[in-house]
DRENTIFI-122527 format. One record per residue (C-alpha): residue in one letter; z negated, x, y negated. Coordinates in Angstrom, 2 decimals, padded with zeros to 5 digits. Layout:
<r 'A' <Z X Y>>
...
This chain:
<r 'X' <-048.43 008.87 014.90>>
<r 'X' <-051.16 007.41 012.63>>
<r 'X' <-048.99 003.82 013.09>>
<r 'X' <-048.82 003.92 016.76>>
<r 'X' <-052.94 005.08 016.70>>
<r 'X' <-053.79 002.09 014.99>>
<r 'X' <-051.66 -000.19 016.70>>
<r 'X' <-053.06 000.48 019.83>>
<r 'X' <-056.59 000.93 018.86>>
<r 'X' <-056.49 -002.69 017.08>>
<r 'X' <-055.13 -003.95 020.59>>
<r 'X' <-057.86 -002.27 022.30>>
<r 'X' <-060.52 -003.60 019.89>>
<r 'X' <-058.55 -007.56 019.52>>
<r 'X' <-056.70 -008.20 022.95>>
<r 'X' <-056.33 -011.92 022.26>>
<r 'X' <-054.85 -011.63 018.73>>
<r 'X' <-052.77 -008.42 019.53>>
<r 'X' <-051.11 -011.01 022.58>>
<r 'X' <-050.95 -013.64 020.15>>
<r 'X' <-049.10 -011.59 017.71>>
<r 'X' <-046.74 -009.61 020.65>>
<r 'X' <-045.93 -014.07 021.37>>
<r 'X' <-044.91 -014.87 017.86>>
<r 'X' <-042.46 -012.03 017.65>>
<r 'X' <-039.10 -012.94 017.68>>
<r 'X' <-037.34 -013.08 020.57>>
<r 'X' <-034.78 -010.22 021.40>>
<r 'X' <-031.80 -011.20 019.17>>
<r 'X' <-027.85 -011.42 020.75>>
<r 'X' <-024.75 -011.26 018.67>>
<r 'X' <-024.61 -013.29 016.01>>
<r 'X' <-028.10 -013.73 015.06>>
<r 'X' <-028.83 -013.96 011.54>>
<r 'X' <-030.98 -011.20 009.89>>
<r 'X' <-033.43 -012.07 007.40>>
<r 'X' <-030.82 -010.61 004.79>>
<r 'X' <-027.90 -013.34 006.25>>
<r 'X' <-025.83 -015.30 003.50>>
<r 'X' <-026.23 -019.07 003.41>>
<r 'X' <-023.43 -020.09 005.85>>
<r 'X' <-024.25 -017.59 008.60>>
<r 'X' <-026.64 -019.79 010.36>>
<r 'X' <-025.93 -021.68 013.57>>
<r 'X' <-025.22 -024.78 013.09>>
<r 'X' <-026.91 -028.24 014.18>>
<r 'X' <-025.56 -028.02 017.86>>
<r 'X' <-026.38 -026.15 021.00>>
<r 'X' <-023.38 -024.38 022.33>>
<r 'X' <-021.72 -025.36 025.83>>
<r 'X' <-018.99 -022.81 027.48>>
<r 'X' <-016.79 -022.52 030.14>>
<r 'X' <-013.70 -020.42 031.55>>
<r 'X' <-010.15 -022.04 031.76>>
<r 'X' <-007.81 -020.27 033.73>>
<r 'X' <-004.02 -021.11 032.43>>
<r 'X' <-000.47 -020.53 033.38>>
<r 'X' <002.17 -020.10 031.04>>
<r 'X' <005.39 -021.04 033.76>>
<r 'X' <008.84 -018.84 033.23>>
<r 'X' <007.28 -016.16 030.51>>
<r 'X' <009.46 -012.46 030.35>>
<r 'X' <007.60 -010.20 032.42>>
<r 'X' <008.32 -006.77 030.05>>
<r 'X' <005.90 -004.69 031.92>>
<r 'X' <008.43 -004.66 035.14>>
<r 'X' <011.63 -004.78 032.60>>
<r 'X' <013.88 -002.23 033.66>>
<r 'X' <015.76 000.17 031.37>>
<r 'X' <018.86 -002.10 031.77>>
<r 'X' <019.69 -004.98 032.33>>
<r 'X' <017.72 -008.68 032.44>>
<r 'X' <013.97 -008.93 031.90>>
<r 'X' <012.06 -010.49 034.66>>
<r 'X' <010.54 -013.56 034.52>>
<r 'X' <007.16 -014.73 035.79>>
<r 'X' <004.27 -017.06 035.44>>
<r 'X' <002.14 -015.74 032.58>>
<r 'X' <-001.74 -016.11 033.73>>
<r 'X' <-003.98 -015.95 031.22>>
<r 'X' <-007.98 -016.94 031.19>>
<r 'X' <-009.46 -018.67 027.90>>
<r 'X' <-012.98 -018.74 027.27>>
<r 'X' <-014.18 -021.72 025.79>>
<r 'X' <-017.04 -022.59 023.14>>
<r 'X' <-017.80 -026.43 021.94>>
<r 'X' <-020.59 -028.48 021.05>>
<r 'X' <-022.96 -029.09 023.60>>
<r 'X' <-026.47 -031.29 024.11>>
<r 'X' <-029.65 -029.79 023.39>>
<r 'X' <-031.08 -028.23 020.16>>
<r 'X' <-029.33 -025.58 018.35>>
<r 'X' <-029.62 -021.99 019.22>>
<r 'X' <-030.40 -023.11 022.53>>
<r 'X' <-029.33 -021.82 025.77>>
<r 'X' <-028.83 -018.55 027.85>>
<r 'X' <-026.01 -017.08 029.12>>
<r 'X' <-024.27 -013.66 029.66>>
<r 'X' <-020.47 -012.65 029.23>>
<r 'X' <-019.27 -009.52 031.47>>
<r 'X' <-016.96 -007.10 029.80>>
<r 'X' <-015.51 -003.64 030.52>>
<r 'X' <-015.60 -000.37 028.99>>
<r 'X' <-012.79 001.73 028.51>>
<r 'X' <-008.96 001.38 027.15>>
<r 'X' <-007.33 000.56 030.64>>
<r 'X' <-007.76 000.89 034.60>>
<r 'X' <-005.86 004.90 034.43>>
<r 'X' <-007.90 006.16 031.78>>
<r 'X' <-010.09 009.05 032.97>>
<r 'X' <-011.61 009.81 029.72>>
<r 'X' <-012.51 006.21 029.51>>
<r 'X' <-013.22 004.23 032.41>>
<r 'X' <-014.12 000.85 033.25>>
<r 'X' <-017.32 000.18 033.25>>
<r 'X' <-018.71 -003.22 033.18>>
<r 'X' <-021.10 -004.25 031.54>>
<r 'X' <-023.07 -007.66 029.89>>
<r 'X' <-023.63 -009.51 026.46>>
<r 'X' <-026.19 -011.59 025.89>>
<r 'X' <-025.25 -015.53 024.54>>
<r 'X' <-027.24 -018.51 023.29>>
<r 'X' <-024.80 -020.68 024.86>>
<r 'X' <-024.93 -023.07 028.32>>
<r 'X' <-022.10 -022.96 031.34>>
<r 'X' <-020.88 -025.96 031.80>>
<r 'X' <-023.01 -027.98 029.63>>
<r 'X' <-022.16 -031.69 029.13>>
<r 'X' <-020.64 -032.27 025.26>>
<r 'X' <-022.25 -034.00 022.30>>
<r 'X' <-021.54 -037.46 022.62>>
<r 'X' <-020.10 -039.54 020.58>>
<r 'X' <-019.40 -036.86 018.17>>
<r 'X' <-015.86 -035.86 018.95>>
<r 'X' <-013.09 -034.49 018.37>>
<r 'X' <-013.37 -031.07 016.68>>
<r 'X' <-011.54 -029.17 014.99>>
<r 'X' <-009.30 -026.02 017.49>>
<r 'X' <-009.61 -022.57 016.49>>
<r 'X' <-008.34 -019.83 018.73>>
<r 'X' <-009.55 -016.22 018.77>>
<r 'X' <-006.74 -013.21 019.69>>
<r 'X' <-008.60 -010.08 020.29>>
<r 'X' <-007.54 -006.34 019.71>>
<r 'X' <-006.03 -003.90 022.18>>
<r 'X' <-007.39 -003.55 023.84>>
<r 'X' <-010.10 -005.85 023.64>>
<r 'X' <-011.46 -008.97 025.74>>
<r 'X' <-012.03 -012.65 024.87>>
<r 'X' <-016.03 -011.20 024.73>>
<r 'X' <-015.36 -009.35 021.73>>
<r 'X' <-016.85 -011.86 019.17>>
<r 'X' <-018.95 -013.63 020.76>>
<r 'X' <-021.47 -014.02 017.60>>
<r 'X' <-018.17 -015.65 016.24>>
<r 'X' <-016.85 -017.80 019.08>>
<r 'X' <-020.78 -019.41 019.51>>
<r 'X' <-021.64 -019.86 015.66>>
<r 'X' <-018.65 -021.57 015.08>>
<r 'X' <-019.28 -024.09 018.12>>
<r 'X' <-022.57 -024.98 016.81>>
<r 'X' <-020.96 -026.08 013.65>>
<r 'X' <-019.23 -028.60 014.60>>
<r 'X' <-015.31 -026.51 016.26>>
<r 'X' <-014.03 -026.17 019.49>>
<r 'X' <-013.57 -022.24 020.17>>
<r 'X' <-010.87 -020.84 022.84>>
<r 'X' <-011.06 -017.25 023.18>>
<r 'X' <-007.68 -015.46 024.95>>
<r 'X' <-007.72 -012.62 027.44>>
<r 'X' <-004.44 -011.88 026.79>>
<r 'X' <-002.41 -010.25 029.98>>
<r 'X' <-001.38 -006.20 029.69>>
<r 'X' <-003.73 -005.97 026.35>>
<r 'X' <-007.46 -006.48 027.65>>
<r 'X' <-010.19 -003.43 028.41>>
<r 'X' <-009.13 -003.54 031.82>>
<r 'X' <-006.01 -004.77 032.13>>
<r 'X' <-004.39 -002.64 029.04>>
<r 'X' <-000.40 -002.12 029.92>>
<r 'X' <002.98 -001.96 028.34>>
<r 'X' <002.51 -002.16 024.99>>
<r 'X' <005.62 -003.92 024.13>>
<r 'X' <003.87 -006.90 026.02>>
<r 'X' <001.93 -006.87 023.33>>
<r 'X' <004.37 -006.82 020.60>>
<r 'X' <006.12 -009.85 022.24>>
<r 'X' <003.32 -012.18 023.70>>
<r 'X' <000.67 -012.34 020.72>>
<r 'X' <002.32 -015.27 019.27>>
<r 'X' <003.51 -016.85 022.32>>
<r 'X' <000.30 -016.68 024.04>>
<r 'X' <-001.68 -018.30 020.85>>
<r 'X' <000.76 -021.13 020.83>>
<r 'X' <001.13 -022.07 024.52>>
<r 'X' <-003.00 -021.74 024.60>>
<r 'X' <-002.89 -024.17 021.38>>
<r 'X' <-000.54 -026.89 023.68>>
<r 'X' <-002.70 -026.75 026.63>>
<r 'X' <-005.63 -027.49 024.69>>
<r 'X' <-004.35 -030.02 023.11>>
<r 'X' <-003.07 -031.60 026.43>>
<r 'X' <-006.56 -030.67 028.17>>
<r 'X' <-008.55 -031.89 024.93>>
<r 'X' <-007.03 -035.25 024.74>>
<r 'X' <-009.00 -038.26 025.84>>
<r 'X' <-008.48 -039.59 029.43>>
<r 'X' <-006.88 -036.31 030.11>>
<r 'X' <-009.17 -035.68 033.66>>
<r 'X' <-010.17 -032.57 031.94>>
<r 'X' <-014.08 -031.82 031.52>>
<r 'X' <-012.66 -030.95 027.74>>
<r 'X' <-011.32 -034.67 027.61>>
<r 'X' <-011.76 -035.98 023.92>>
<r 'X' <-013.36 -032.67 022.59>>
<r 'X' <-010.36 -031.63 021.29>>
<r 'X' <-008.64 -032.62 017.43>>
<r 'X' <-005.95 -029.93 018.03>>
<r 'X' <-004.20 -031.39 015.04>>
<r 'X' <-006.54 -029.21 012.91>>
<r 'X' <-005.93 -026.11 014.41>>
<r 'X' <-006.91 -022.14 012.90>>
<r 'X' <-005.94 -019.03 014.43>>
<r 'X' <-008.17 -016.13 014.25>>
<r 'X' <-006.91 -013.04 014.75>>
<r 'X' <-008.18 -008.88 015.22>>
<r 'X' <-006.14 -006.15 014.80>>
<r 'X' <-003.15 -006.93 017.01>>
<r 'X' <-004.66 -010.55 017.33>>
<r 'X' <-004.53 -010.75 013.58>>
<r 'X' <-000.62 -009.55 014.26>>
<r 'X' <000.41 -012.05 016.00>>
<r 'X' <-001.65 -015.04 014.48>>
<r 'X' <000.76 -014.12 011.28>>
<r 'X' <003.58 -014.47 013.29>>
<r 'X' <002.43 -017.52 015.02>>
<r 'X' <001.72 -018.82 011.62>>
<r 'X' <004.89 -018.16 010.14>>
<r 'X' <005.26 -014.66 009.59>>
<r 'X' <008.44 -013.62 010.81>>
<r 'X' <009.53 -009.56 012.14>>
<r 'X' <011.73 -007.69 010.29>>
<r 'X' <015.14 -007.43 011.81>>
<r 'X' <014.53 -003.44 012.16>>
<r 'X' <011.61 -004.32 014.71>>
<r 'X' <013.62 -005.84 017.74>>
<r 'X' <014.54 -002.41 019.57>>
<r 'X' <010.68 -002.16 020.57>>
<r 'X' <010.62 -004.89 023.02>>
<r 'X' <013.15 -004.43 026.17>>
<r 'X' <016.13 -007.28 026.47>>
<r 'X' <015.85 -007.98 022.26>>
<r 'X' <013.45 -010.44 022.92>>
<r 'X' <011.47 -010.07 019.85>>
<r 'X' <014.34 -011.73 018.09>>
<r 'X' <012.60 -015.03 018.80>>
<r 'X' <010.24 -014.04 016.73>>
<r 'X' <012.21 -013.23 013.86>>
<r 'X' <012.43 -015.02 010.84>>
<r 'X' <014.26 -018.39 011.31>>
<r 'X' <014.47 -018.50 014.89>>
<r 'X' <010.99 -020.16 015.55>>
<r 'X' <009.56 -023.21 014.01>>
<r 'X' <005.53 -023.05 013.00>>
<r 'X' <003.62 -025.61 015.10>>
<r 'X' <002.20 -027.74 011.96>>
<r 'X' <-000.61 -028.31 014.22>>
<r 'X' <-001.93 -024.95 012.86>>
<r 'X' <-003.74 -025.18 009.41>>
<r 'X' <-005.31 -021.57 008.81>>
<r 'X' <-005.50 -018.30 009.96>>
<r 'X' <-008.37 -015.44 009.63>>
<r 'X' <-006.43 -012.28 010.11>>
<r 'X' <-009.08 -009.44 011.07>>
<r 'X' <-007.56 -005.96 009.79>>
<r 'X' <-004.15 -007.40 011.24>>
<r 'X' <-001.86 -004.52 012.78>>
<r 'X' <001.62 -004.07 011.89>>
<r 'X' <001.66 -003.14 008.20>>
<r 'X' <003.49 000.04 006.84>>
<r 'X' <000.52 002.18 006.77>>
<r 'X' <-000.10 005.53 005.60>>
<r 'X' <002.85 008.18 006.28>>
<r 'X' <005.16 004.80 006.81>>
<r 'X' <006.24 002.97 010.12>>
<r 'X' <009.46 002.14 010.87>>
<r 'X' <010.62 -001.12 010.40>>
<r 'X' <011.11 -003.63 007.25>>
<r 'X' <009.28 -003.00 004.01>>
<r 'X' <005.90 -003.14 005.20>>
<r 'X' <005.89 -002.56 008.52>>
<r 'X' <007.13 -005.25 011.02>>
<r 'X' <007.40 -007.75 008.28>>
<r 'X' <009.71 -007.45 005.07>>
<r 'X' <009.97 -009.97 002.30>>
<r 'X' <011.55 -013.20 004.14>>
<r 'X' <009.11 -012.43 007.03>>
<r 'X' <006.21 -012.61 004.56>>
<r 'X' <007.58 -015.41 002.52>>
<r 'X' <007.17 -017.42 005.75>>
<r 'X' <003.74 -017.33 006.10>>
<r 'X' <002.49 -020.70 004.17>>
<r 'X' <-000.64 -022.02 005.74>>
<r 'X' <-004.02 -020.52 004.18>>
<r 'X' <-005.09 -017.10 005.19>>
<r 'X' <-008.02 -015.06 004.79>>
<r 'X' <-007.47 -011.10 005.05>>
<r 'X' <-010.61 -009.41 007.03>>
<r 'X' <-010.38 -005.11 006.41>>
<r 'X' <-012.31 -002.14 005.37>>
<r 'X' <-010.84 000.15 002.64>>
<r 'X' <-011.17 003.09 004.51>>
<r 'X' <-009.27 001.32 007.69>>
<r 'X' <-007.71 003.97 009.36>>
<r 'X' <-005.79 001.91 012.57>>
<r 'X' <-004.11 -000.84 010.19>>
<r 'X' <-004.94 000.82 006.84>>
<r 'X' <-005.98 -000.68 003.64>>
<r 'X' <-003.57 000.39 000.97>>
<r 'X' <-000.40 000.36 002.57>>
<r 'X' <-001.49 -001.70 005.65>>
<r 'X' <-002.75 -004.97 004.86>>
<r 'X' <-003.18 -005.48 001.25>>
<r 'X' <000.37 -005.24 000.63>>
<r 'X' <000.51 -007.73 003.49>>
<r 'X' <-002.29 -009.92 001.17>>
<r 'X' <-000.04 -009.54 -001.85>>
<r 'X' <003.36 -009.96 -000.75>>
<r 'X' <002.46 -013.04 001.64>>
<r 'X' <003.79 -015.09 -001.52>>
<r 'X' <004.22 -018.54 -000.04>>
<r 'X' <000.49 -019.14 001.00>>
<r 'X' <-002.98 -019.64 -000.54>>
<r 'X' <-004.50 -016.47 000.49>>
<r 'X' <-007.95 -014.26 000.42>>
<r 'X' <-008.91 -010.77 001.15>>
<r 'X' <-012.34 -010.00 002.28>>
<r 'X' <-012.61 -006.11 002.13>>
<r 'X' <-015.92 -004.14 003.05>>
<r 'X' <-015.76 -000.60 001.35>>
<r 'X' <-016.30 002.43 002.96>>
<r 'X' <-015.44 000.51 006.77>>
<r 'X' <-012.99 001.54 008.94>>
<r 'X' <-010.79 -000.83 011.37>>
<r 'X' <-014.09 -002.56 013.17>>
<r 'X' <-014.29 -005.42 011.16>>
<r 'X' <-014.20 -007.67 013.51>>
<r 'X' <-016.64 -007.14 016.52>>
<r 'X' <-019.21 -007.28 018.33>>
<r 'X' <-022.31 -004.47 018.11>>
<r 'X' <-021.67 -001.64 020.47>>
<r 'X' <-023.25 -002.46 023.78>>
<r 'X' <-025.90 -000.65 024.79>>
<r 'X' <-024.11 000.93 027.66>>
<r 'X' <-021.19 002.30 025.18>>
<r 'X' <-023.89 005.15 024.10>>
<r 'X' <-023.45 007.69 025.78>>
<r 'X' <-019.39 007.51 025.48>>
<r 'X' <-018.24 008.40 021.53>>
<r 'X' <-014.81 006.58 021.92>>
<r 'X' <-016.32 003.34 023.53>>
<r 'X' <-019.17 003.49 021.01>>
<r 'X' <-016.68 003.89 018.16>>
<r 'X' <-013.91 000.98 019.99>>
<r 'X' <-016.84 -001.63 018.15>>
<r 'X' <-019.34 000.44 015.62>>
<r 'X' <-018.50 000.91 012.02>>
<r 'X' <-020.52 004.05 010.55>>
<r 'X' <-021.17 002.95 007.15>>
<r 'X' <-022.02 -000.32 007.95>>
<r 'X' <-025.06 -001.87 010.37>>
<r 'X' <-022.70 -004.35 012.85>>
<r 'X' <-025.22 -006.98 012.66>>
<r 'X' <-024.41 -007.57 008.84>>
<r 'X' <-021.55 -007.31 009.35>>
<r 'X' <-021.16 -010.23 011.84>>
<r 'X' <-023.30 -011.94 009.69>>
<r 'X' <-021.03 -011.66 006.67>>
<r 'X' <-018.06 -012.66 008.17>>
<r 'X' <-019.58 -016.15 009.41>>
<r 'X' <-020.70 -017.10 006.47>>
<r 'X' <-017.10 -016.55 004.94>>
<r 'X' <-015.43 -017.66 008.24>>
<r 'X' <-017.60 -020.69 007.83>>
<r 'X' <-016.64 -021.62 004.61>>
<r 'X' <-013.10 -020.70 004.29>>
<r 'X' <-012.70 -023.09 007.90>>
<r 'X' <-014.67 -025.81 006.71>>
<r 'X' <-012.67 -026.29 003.68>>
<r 'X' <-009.39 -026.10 005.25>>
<r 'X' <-009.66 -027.78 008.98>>
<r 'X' <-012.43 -030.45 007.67>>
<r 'X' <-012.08 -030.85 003.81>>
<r 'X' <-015.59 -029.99 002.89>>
<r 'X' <-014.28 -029.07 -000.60>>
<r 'X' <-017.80 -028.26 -001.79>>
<r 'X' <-017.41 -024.90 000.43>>
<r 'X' <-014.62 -023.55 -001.81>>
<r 'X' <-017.37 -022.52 -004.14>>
<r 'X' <-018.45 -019.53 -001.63>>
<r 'X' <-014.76 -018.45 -001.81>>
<r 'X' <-014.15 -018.66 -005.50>>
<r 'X' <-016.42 -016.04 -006.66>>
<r 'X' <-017.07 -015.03 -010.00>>
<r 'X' <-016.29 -011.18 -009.92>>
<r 'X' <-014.42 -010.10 -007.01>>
<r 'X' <-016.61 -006.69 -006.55>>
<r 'X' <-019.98 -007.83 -005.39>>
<r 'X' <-021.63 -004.75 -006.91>>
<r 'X' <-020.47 -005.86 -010.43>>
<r 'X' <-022.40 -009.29 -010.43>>
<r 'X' <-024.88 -009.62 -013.07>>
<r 'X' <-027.78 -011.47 -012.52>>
<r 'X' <-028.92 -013.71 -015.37>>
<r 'X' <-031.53 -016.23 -014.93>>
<r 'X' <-033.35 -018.43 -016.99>>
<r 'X' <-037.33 -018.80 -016.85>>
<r 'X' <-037.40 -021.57 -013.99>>
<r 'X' <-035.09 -019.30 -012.04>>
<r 'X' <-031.55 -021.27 -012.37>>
<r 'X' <-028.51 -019.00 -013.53>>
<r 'X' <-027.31 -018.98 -017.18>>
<r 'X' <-023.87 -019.34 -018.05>>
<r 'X' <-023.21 -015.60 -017.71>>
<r 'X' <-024.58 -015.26 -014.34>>
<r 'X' <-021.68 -014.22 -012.08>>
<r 'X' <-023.71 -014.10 -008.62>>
<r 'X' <-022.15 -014.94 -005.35>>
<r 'X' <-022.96 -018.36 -004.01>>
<r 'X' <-024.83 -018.56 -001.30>>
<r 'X' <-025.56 -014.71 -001.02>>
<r 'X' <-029.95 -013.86 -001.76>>
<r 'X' <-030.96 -011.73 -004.51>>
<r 'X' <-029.64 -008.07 -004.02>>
<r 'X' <-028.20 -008.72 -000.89>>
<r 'X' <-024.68 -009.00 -002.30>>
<r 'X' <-023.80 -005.25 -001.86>>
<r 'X' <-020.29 -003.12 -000.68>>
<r 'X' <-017.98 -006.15 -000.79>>
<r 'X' <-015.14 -007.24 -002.41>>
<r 'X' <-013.52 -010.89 -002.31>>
<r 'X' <-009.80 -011.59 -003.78>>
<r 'X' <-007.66 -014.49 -004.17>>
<r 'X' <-004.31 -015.21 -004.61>>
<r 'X' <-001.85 -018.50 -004.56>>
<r 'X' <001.32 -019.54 -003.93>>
<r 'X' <003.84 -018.77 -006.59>>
């Protein structure tokens, strides 16, 4: 009470400096913002961020929601809509726009309904590209389930003002309000990454009519997946499902995605695999060894990877869930980010404002232990680094990755006088003083 007193008697007594102060403030922040607290690489980049909506149609796709109990699967023209991030004119952190979303886990759940509801972006529609800058790197983004091609939006518009082109799915029967058949899921993950990966590469190439024309160096391609996104980005990338698997999707046709029936698209170069679904998990799942993979599904997986989970995740789990994933994933050059005490949110957005007064909406993005805006801040900086290493060979970056003790509240700090670090020093590049705190990075290679 004394605080607010003060404050208002100083703006009685200094009107002009109180306004002049209120002006200075910073402006309300949005998702991804970097607090004062933000490692190194979490900053925008040097561009301002164009986006725009693509609406695509994957021709001939297995229709499982309508698959009967017998018999063929249905076939029918897979729609999906792709949000997409890229470098645009105008000075970084730039722009306003807003992304609708929905509430809720599905149109039939009472408990849970749709409600929309909007995000606030530093990002332009339609906005004419850099020029003369082009082509970018590709990275696409495979939400949860369900989940929305909105759900990392201080991901898909930091990256884009470094220097990437960002395509976001809504994948079909798996968003907020759209959520259906699960076994849709289980089969189109994959597909859906790779057929969004050809189109914009077809759309991205120059003279292609496309307002994406030239933008696009698909050849350098990363897949970033959550939860179920994370899922099928493995598989996409190589990670085949265990034989035991294929009775969950009608008409056996997850055996495509079995190990050696598909070929990896060598376009794709890394993934980031948010608390990836599918592992065995505590009590055990059925399926191969761990989970939907076993050790030839695992051993397929050979492009770069970076784990994303929280040691107490409770969804994908942490010790029996994705680190054996991590570990057994023997064929690539891998790393596993893991914040302790979080559960399976390591991935989104803040909770909207609107998600308040609804526990299981509020919970479908907030992690307890952990303030979401750090959280989003920590994962572009590593995002950042571990990307621009591998899809544009800025070696120097590997030095954020490589870090001297993989428990971040373990580092000793040892300076000398003039405030550089002595040999001893095992600090975490790029990370201020006493800011490293609750994290753990660990890194394996290929045998």
């Amino acid at each position: 009470m004394k605080r607010l007193a003060l404050s208002l008697s100083l703006a009685l007594l200094f009107p002009a400096a109180h306004a002049q102060l209120a002006s200075s403030a910073p402006s309300q922040s949005v998702p991804g913002d970097a607090r004062p607290d933000a490692p190194e690489l979490s900053a925008r980049g040097p561009y301002a961020v164009g986006v725009r909506t693509l609406t695509l149609t994957n021709p001939g796709q297995l229709d499982i929601v309508k698959a009967p109990k017998e018999g063929d699967v249905p076939r029918y023209d897979r729609p999906l809509t792709v949000e997409v991030w890229y470098p645009a004119q105008g000075d970084s952190g730039s722009g306003t726009t807003t992304y609708t979303d929905f509430l809720g886990s599905g149109p039939n759940d009472p408990k849970r309904p749709n409600t929309p509801f909007t995000i606030p972006g530093r990002a332009t529609r339609d906005a004419p590209p850099v020029a003369g800058k082009a082509p970018y790197p590709l990275v696409i983004v495979s939400h949860g389930y369900p989940g929305s091609r909105y759900l990392m939006t201080y991901l898909t518009e930091n990256l884009a003002s470094k220097g990437y082109v960002v395509a976001a799915i809504d994948h079909t029967d798996s968003t907020h309000a759209d959520k259906a058949a699960f076994a849709s899921t289980l089969l189109n993950r994959a597909i859906d990454d790779n057929f969004v990966l050809g189109e914009m590469a077809r759309l991205g190439t120059a003279g292609s009519g496309s307002p994406l024309s030239g933008l696009v160096n698909a050849d350098d391609t990363a897949l970033v997946g959550y939860s179920m996104g994370g899922y099928g980005a493995l598989n996409a990338a190589g990670a085949g499902y265990a034989p035991e698997m294929l009775s969950l999707v009608p008409g056996g046709a997850l055996k495509a995605r079995q190990t050696g029936n598909f070929k990896v698209d060598p376009r794709i170069k890394a993934v980031v695999a948010f608390a990836p679904w599918g592992g065995k998990g505590i009590g055990g799942n059925p399926g191969g060894k761990y989970g939907f993979w076993d050790e030839a599904g695992l051993a397929g997986l050979k492009v770069p990877t970076m784990f994303v989970v929280g040691d107490r995740d409770d969804v994908s789990y942490y010790e029996g869930g994705v680190k054996p994933l991590f570990e057994n994933a023997v064929n690539a050059e891998r790393y596993m980010l893991v914040y302790q005490n979080a559960a399976h949110n390591a991935a989104p957005n803040p909770p909207p404002a609107v998600s308040i007064n609804s526990f299981d909406d509020y919970m479908h993005y907030a992690e307890p232990a952990w303030d979401m805006g750090r959280l989003n801040n920590i994962n572009q900086h590593f995002v950042t680094a571990f990307l621009d290493w591998k899809l544009k060979g800025k070696a120097e970056d590997a030095a954020y990755l490589n870090v001297p003790t993989p428990k971040s509240n373990d580092i000793k700090v040892s300076l000398n006088a003039d405030g550089t670090p002595k040999a001893d020093d095992t600090s975490w590049k790029g990370f201020k003083a006493r800011t490293a705190r609750g994290i753990e990075l660990y890194k394996m290679m290929p045998k």
